[in-house]
C-alpha positions in Angstrom: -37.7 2.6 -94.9 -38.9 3.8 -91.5 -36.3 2.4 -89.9 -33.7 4.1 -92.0 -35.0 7.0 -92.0 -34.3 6.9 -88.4 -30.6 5.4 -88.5 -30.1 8.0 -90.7 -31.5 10.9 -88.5 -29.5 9.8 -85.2 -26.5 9.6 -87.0 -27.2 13.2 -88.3 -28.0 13.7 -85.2 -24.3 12.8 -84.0 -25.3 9.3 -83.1 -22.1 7.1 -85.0 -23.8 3.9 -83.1 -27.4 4.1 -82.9 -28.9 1.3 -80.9 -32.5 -0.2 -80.9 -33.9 1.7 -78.2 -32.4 5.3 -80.2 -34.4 4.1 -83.4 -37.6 3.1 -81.1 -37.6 6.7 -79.5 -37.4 8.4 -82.8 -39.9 6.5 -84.5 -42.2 6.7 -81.3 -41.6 10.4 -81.6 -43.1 11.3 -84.8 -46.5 8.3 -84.0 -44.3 5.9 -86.5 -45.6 2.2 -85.7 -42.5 0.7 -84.4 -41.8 -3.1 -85.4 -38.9 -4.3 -83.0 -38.0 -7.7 -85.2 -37.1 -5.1 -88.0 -35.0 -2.7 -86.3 -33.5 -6.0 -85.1 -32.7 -7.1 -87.9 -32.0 -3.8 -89.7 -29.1 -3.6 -87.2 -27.9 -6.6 -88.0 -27.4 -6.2 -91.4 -25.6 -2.8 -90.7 -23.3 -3.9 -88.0 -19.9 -3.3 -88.6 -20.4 -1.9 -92.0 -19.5 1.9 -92.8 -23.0 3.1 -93.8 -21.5 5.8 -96.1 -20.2 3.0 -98.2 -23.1 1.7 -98.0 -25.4 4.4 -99.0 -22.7 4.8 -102.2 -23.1 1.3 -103.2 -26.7 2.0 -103.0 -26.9 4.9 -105.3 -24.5 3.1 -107.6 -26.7 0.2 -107.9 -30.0 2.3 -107.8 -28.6 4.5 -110.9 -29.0 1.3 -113.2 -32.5 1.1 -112.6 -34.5 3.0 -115.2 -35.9 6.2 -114.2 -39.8 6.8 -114.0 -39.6 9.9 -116.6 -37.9 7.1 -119.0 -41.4 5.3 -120.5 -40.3 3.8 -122.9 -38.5 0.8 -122.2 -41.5 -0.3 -120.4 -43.8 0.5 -122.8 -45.4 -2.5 -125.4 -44.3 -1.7 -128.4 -47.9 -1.8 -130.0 -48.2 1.3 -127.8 -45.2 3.0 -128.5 -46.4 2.6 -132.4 -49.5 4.0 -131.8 -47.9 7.0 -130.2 -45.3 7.7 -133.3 -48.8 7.3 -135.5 -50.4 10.0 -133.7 -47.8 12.0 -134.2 -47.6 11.7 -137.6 -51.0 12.4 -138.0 -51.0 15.5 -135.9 -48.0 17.0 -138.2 -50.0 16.2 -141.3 -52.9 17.9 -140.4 -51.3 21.0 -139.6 -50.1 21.8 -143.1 -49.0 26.0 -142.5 -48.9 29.0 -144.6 -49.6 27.8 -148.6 -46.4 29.5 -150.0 -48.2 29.8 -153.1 -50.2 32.4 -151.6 -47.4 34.2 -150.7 -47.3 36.5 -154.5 -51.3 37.3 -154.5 -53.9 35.4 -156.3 -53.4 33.9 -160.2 -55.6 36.5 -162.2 
């Protein structure tokens, strides 16, 4: 992610082609370690390739992961249960106004 981060910062930067030695300097700027086989390699993998069509493709395939908010589906069901139980139970024992009540007292 480091490295990245730092592609993407030269390149906002005005950097179209960052090189190893750009990603080394702005890692090295902000006390990142800096692991040359993975910039390596990082570069690599990018070379050639638009990285705004990359970054797209990413978001596409990152939008069919499920979110964190979304507990659910990776929830056991046994829990799931006992969370629709309790709120059962916390509905029943609120029972309200008696609308009986609402005309005085039988006398």
């Amino acid at each position: 992610m480091k490295v990245l981060a730092a592609y993407m910062l030269a390149r906002l930067g005005g950097n179209t082609n960052p090189s190893a030695d750009d990603l080394k300097r702005i890692l090295g700027a902000v006390g990142a370690e800096i692991d040359g086989h993975r910039i390596e390699l990082f570069l690599s993998k990018v070379n050639g390739k638009n990285i705004d069509e990359l970054v797209t493709f990413g978001k596409e395939k990152l939008a069919s992961v499920p979110s964190v908010g979304d507990t659910s589906a990776a929830a056991p069901p046994a829990i799931v249960q006992e969370t629709k139980e309790e709120k059962v139970e916390e509905e029943e024992e609120d029972d309200g106004p008696d609308i009986f009540d609402l005309f005085g007292p039988d006398n």
